[in-house]
Backbone as ProteinMPNN parsed JSONL, in Angstrom:
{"seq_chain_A": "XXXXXXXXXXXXXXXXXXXXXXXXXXXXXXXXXXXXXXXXXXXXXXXXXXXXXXXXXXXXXXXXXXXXXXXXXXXXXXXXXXXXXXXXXXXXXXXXXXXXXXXXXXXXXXXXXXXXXXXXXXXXXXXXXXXXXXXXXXXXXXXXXXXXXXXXXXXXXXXXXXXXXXXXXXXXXXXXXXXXXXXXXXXXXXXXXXXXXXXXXXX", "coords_chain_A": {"N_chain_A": [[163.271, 29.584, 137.169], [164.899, 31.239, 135.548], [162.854, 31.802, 133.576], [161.172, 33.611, 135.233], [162.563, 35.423, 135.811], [162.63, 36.124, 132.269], [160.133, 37.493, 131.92], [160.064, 39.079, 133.531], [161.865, 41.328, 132.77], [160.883, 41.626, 130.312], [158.486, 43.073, 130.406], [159.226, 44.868, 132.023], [160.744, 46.166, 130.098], [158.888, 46.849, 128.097], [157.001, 48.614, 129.526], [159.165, 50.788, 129.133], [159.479, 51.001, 126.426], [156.564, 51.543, 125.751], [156.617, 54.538, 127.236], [159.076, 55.858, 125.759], [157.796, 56.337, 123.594], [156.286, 58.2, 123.544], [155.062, 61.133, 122.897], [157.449, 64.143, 123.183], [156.122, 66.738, 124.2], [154.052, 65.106, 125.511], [155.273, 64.142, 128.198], [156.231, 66.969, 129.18], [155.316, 69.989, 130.771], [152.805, 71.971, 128.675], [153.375, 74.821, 127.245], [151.938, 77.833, 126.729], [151.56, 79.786, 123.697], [151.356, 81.359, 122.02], [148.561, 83.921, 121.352], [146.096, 84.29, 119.118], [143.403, 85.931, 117.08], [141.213, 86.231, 114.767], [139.017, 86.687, 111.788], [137.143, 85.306, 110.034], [135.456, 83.808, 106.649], [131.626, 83.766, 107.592], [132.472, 82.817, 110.197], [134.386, 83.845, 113.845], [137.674, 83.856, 114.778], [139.552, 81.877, 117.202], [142.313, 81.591, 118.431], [144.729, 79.184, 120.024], [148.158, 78.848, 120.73], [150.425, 75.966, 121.603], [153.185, 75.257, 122.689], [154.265, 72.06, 122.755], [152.163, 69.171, 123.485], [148.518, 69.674, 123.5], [146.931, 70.448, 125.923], [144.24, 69.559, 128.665], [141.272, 70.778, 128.613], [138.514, 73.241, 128.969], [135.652, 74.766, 127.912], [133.238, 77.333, 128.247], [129.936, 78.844, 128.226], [129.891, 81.441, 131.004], [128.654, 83.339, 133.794], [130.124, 85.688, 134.569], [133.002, 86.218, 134.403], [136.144, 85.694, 136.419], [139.682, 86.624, 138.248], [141.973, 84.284, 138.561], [142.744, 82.607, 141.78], [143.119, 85.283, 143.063], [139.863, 85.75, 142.706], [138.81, 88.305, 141.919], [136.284, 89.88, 139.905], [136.271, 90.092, 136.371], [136.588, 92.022, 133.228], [135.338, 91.61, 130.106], [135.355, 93.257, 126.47], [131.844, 93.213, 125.527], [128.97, 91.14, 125.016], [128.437, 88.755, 126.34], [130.604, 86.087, 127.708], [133.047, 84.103, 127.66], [134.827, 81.189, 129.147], [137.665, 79.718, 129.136], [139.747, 76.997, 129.982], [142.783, 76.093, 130.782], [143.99, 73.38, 132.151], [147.105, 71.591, 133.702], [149.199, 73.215, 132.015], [151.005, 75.598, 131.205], [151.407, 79.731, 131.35], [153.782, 81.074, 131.208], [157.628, 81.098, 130.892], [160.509, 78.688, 132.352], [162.097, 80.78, 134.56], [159.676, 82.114, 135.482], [159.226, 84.42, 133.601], [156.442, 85.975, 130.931], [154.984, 83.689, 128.63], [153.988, 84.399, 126.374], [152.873, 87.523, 125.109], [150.457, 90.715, 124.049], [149.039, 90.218, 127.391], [146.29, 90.907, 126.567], [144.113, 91.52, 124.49], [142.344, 93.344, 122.043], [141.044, 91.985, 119.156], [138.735, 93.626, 117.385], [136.698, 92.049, 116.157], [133.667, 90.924, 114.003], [132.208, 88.847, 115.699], [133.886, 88.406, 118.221], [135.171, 89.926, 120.225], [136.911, 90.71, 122.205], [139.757, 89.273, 124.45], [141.328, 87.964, 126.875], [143.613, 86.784, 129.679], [143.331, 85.511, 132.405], [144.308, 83.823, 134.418], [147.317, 82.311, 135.461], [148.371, 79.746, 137.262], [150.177, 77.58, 139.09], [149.91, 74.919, 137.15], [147.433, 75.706, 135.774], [145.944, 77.126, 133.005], [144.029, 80.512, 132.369], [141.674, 81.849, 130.146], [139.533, 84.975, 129.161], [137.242, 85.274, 126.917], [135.758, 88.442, 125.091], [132.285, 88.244, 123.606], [129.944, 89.28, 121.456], [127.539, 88.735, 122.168], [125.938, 86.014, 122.971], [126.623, 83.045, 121.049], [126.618, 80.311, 118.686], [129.455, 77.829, 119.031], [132.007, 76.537, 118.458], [134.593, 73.8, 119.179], [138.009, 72.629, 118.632], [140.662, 70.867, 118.007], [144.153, 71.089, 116.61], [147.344, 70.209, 114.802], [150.625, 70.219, 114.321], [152.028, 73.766, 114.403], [150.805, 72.254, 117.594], [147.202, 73.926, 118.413], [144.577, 75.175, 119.952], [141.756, 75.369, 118.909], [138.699, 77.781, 118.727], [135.656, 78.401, 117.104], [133.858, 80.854, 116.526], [130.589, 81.444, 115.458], [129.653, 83.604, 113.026], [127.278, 83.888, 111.537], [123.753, 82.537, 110.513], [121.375, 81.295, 113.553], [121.122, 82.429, 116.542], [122.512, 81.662, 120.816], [123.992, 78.806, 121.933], [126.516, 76.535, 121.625], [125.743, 73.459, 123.173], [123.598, 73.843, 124.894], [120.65, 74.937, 127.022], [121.222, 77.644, 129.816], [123.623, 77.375, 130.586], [125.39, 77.199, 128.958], [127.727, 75.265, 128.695], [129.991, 73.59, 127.21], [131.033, 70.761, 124.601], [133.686, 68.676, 126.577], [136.739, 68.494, 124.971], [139.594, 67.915, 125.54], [142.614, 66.18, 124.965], [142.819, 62.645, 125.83], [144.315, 60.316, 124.957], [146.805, 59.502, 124.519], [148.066, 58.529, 127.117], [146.454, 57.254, 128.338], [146.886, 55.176, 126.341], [149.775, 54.512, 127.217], [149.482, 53.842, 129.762], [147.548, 51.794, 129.35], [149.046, 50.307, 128.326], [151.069, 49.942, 130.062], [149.608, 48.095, 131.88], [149.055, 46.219, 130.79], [151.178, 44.693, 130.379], [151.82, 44.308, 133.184], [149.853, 42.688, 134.101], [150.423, 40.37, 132.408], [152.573, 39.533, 133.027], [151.897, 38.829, 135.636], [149.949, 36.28, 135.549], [151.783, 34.798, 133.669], [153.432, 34.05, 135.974], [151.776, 32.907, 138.249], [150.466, 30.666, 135.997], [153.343, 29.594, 136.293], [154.216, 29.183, 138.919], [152.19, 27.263, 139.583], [152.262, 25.474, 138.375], [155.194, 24.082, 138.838]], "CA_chain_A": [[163.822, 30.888, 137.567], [164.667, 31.664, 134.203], [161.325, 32.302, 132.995], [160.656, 34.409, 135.902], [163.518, 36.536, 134.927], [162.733, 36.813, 131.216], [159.523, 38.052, 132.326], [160.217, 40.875, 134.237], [163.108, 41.807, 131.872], [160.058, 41.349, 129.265], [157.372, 43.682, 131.325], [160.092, 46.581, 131.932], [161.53, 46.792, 128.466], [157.491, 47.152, 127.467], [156.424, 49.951, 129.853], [159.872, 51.901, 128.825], [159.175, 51.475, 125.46], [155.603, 52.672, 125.462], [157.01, 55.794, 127.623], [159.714, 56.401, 124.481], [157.122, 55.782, 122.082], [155.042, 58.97, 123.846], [156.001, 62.615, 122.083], [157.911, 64.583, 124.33], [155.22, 67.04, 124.656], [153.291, 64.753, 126.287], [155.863, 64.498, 129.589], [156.52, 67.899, 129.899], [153.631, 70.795, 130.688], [152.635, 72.656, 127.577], [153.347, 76.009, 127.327], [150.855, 78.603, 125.897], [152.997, 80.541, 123.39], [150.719, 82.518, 121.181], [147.365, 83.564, 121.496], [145.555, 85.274, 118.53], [142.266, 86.054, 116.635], [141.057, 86.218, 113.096], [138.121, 86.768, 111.041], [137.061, 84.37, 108.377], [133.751, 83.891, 106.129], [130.406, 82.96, 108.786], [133.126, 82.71, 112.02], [135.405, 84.701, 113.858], [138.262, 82.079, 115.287], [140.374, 82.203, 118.413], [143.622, 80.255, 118.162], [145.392, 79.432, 121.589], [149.001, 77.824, 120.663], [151.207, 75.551, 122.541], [154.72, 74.302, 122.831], [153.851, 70.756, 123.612], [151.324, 68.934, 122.992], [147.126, 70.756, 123.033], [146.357, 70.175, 127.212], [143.416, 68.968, 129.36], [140.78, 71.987, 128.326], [137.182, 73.097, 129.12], [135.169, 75.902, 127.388], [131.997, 77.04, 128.981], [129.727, 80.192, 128.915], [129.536, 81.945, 132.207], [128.041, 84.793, 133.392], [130.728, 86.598, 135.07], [134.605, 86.043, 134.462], [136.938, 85.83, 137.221], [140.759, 86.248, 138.161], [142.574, 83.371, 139.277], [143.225, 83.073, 142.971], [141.963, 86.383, 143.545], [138.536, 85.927, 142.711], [138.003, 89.623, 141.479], [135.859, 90.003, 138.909], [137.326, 90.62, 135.474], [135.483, 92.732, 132.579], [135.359, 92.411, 128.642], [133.98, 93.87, 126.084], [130.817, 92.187, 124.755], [127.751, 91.081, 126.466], [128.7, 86.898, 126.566], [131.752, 86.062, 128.234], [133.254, 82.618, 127.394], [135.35, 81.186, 129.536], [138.58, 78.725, 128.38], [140.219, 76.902, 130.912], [143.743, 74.585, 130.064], [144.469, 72.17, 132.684], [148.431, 71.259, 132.915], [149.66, 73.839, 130.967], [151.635, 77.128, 131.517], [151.855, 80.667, 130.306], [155.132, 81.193, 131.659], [159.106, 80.442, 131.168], [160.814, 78.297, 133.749], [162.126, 81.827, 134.993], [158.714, 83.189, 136.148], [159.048, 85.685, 132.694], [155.1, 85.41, 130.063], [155.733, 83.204, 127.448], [153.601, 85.484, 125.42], [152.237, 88.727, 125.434], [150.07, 91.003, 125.368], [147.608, 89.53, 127.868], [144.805, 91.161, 126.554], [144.092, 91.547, 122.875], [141.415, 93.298, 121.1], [140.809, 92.432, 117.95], [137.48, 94.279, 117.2], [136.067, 91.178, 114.652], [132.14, 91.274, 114.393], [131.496, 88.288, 117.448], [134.683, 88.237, 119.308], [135.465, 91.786, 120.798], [138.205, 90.843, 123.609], [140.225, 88.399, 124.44], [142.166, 88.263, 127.833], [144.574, 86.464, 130.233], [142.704, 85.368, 133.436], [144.849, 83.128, 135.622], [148.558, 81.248, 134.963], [148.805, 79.008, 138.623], [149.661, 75.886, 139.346], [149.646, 74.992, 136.248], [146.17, 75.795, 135.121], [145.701, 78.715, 132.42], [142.455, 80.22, 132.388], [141.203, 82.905, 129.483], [138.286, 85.131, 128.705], [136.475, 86.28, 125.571], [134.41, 88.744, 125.197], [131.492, 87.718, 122.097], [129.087, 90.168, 121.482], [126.528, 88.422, 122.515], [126.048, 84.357, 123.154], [126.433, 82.294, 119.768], [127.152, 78.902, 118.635], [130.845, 77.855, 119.391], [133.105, 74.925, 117.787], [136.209, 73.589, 119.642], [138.932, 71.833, 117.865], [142.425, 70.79, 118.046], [144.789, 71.176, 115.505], [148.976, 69.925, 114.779], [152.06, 71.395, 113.958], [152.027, 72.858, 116.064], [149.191, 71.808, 118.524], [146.658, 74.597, 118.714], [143.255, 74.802, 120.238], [140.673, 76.364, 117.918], [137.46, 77.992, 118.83], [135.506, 79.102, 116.183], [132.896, 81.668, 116.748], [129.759, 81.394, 114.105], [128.473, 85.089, 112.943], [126.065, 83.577, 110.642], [122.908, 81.962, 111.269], [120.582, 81.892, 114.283], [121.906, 82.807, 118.084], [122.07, 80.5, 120.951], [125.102, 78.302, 122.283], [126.352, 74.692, 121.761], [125.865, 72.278, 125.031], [121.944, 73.561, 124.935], [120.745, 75.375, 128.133], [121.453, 78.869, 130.174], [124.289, 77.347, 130.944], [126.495, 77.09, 127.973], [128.526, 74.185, 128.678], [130.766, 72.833, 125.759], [131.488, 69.192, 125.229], [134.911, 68.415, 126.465], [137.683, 68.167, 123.973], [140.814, 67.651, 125.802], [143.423, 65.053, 124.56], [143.932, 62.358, 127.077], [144.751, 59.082, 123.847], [148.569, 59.035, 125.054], [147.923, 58.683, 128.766], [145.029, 56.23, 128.365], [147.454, 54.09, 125.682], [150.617, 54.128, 127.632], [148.792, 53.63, 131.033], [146.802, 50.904, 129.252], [150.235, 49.043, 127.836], [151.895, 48.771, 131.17], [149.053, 47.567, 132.736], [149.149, 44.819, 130.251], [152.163, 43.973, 130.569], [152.172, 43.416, 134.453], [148.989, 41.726, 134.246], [150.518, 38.747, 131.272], [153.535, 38.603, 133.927], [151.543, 38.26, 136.882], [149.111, 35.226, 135.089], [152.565, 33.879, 133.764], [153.813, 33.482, 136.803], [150.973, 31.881, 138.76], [150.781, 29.357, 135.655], [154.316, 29.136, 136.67], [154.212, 28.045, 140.116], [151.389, 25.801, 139.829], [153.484, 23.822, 137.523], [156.184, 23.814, 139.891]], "C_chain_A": [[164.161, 31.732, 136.339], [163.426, 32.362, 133.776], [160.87, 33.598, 133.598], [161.835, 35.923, 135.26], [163.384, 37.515, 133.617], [161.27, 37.412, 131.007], [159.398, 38.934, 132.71], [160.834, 41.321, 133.547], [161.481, 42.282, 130.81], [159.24, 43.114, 129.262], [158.454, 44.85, 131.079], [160.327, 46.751, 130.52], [159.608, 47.095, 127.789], [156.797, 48.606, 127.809], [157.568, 51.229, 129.422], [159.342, 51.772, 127.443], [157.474, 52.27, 124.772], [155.764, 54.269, 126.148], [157.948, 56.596, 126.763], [158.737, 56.644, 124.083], [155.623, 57.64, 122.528], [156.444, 60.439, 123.345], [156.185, 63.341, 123.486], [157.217, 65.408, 125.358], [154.501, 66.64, 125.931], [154.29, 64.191, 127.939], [156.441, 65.558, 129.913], [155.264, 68.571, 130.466], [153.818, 71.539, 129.555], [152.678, 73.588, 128.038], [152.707, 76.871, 126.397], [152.101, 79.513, 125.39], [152.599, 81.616, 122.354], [149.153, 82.321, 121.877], [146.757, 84.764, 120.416], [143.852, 84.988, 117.816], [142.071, 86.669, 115.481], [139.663, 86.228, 112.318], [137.789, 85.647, 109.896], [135.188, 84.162, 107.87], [132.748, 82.612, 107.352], [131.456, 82.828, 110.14], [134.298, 83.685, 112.15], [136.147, 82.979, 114.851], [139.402, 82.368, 116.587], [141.252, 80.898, 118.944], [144.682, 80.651, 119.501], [146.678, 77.981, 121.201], [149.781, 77.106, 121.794], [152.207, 75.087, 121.854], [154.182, 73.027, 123.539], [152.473, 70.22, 123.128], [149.638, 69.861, 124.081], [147.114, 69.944, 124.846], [144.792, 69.774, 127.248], [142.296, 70.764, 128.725], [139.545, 71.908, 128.364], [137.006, 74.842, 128.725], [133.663, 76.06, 127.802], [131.513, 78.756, 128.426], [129.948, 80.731, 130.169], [129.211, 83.187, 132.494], [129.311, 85.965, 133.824], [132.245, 85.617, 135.038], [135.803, 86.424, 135.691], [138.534, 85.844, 137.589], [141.167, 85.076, 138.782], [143.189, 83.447, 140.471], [142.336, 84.837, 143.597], [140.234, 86.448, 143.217], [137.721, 87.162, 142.001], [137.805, 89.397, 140.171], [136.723, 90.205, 137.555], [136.356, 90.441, 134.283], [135.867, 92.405, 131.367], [134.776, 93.012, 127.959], [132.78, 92.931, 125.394], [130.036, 92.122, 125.675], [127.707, 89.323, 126.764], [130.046, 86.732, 126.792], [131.947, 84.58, 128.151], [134.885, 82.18, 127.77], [136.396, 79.824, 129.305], [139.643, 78.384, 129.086], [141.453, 75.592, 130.682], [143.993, 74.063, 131.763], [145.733, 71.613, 132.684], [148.949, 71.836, 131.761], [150.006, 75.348, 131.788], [151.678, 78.074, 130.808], [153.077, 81.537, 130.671], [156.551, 80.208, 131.254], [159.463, 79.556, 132.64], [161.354, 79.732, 134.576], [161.26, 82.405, 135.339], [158.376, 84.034, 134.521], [157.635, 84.548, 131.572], [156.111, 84.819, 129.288], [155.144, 83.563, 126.109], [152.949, 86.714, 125.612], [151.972, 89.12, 124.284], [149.362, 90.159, 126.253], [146.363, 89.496, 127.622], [144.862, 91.866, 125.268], [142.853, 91.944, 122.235], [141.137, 93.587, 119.847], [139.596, 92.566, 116.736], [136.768, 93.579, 116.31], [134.554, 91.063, 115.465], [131.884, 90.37, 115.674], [132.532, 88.254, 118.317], [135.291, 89.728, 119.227], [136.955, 91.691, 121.634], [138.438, 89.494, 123.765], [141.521, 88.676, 125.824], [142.656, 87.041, 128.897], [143.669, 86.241, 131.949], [143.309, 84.517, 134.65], [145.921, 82.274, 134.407], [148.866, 80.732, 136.318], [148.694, 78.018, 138.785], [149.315, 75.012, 138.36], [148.169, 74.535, 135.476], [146.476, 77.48, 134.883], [144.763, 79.343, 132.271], [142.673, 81.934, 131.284], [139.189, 83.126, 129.063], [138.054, 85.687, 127.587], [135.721, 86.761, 125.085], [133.64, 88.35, 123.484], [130.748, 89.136, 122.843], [128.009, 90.512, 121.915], [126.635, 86.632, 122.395], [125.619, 83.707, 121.492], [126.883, 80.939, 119.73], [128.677, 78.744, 118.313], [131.445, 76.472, 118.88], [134.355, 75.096, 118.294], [136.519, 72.747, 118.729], [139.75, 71.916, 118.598], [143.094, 70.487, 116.745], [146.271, 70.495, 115.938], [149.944, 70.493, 114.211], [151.534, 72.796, 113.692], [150.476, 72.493, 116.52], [148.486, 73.592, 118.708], [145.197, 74.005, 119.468], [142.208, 75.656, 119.172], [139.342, 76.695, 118.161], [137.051, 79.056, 117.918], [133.954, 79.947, 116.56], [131.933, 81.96, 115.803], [129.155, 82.841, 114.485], [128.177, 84.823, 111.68], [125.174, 82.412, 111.571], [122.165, 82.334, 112.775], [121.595, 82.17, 115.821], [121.733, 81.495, 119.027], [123.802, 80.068, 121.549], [125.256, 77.002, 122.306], [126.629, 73.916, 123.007], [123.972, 72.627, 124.996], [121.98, 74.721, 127.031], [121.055, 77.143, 128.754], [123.375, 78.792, 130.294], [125.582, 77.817, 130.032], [127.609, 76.27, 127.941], [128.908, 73.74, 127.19], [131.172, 71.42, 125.718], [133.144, 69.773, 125.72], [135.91, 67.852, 125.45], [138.92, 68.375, 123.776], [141.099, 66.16, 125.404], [143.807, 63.829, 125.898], [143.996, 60.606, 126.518], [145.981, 58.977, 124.375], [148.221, 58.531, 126.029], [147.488, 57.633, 128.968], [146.096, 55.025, 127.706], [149.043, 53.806, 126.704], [150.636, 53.467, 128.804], [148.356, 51.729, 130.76], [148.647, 49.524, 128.903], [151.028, 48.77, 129.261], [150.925, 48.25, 131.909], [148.688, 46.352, 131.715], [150.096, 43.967, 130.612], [152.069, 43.776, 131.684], [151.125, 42.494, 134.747], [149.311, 40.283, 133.623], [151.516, 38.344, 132.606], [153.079, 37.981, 135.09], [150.655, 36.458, 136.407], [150.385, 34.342, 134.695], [153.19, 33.043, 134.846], [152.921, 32.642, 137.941], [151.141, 30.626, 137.949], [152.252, 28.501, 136.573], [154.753, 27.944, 138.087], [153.427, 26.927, 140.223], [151.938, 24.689, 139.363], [154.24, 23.236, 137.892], [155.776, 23.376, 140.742]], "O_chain_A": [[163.683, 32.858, 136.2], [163.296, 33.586, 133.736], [160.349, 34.508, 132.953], [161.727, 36.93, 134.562], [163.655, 38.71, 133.494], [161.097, 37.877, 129.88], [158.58, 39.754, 132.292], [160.28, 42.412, 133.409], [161.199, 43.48, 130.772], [159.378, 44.017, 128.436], [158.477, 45.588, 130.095], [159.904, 47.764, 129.964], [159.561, 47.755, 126.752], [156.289, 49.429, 127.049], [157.183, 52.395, 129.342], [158.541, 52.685, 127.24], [157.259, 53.073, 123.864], [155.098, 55.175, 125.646], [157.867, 57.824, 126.814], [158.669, 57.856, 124.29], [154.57, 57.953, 121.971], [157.657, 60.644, 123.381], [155.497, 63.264, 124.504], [157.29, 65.308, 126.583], [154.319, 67.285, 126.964], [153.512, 63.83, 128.822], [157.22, 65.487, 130.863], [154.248, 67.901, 130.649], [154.984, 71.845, 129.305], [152.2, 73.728, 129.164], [152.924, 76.656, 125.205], [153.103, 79.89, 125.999], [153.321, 82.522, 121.94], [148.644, 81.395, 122.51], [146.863, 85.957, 120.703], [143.226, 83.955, 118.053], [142.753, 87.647, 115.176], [139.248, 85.085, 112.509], [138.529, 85.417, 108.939], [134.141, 84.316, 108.499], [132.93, 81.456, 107.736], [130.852, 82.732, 111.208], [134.976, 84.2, 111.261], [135.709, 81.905, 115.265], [140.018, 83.432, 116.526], [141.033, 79.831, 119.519], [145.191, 81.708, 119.874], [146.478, 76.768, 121.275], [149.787, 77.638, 122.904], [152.203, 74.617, 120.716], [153.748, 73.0, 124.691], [151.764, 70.908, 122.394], [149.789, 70.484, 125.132], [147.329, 68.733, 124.837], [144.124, 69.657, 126.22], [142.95, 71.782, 128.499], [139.031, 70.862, 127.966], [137.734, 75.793, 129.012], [132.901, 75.096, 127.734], [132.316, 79.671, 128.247], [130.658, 79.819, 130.592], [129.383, 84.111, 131.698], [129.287, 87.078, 133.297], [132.415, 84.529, 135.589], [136.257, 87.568, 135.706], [138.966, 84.782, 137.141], [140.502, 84.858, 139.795], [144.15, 84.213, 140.546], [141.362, 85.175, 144.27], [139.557, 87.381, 143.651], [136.547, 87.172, 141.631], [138.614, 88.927, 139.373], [137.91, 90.491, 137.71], [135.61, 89.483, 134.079], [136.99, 92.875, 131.181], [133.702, 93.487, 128.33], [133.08, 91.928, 124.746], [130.074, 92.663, 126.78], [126.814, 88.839, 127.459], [130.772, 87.299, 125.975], [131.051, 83.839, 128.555], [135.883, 82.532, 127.142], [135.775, 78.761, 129.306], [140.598, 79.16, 129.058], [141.153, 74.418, 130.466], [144.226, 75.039, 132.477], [145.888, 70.956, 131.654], [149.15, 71.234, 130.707], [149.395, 75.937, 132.679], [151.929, 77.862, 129.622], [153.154, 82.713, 130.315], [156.587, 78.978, 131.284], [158.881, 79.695, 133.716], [160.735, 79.704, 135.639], [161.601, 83.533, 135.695], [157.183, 84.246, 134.306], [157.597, 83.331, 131.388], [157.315, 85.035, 129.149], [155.578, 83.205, 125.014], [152.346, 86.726, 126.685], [152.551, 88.62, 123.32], [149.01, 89.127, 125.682], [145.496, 88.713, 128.01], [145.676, 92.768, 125.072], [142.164, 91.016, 121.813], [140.988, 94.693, 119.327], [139.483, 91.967, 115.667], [136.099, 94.262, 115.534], [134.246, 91.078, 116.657], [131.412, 90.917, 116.671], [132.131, 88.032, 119.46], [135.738, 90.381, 118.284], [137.864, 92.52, 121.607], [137.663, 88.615, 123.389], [142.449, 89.474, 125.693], [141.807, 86.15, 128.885], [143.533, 87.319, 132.527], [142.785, 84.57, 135.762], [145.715, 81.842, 133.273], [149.844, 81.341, 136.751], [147.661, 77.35, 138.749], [148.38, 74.254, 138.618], [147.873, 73.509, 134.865], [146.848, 78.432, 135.568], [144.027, 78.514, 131.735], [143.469, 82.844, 131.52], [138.231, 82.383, 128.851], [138.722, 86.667, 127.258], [134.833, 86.118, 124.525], [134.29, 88.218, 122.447], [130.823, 89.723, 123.923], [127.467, 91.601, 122.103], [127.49, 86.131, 121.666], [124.544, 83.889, 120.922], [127.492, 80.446, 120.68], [129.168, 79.437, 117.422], [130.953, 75.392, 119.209], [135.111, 76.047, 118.098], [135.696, 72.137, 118.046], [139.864, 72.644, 119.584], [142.614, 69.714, 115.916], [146.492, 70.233, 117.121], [149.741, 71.475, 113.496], [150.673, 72.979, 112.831], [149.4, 72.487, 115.922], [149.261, 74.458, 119.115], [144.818, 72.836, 119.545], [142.41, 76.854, 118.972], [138.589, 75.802, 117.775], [137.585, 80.156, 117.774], [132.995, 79.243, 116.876], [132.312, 82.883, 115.081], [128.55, 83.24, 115.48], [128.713, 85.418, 110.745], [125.444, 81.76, 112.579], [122.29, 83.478, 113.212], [122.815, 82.006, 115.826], [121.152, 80.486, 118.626], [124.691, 80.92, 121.574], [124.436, 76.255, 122.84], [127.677, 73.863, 123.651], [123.172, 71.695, 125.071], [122.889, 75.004, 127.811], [121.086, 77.935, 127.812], [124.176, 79.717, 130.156], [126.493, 78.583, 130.348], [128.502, 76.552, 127.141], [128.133, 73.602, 126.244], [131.632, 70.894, 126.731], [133.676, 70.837, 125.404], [135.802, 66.663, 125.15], [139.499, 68.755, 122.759], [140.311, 65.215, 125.435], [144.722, 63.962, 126.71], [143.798, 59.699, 127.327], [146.092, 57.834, 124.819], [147.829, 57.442, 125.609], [148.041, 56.906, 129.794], [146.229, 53.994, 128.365], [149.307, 52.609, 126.814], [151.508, 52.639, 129.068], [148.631, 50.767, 131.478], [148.983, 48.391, 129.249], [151.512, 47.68, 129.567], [151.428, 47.773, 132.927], [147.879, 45.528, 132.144], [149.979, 42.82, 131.043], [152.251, 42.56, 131.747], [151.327, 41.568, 135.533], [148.777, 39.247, 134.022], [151.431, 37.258, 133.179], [153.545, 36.95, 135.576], [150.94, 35.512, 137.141], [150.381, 33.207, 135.172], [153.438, 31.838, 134.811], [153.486, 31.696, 138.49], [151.662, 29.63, 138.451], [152.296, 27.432, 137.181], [155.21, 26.813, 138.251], [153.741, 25.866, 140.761], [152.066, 23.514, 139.707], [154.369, 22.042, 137.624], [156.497, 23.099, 141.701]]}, "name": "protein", "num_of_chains": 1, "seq": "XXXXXXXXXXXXXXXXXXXXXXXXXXXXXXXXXXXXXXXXXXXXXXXXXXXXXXXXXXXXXXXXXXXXXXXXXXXXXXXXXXXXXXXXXXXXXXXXXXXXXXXXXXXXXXXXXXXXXXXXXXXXXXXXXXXXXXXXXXXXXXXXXXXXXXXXXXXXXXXXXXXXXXXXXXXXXXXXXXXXXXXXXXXXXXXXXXXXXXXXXXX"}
């Protein structure tokens, strides 16, 4: 009986401490808290910050940009519209009030023209940006703080990375915490459950 005891005692004190051991970030929702754009030699770059750690995120071409929930269309300038979608993440205070503004930002650099605010519900954030025309695109993530980084190449030939009409981007959301803390308590109840079978058989 003992054993069984310092077992479970064992098992809990394991899954709390991999749930400490996770940055705070990662149990709240991130909040979008800047969003700006910048010029630099061969790319223009489009930096989307958070409070919290960098969310679940998908970057795609598409042909036509939409609002959230409403469905109506929604225009930038440029002729390639690239659409940037966070997953678990807010652009709002707990009060309802933005947690940045403006919504819609243009800052006239040679491939990225516009930059706008497309849906905050439920917590999914969704933005568009207008390019000038369809080019090759690099996501990142960055730290202190967590940003997302898409860099916009104006050098070289035209074209978009994923291949296709489509313009699909790999995926390059964070989900290493989730996966490791997930994975440690499911260790731990698996050693207790195998201890304790040995256990009884012995008995």
């Amino acid at each position: 009986m003992r054993l069984v005891r310092t077992l479970v005692v064992t098992s809990l004190v394991t899954v709390v401490l991999a749930l400490a051991a996770a940055p705070a970030g990662a149990q709240s929702t991130p909040t979008l808290v800047d969003v700006r754009a910048g010029r630099h030699p061969g790319f223009d770059r489009v930096v989307f910050e958070f409070q919290g750690a960098v969310p679940e995120h998908h970057v795609r071409y598409v042909d036509q940009l939409v609002e959230d929930g409403s469905g109506r269309p929604v225009s930038v300038a440029g002729a390639a519209d690239l659409q940037v979608v966070f997953q678990g993440a807010n652009a709002h205070e707990e009060d309802g009030s933005p947690s940045l503004s403006p919504r819609r930002l243009s800052p006239g650099l040679p491939a990225v023209k516009e930059v706008t605010q497309v849906g905050d519900f439920e917590a999914v954030v969704g933005y568009g940006i207008g390019i000038d025309r369809r080019r090759p695109v690099t996501v990142s993530t960055l730290s202190g703080p967590s940003r997302l980084v898409i860099d916009v190449a104006t050098t070289g030939t035209g074209g978009s990375t994923g291949g296709g009409d489509t313009g699909s981007l790999p995926f390059t959301g964070s989900r290493t915490r989730t996966l490791l803390i997930t994975a440690l308590a499911l260790a731990a109840t698996g050693t207790t459950v195998l201890l304790l079978a040995r256990h009884t058989r012995a008995a």
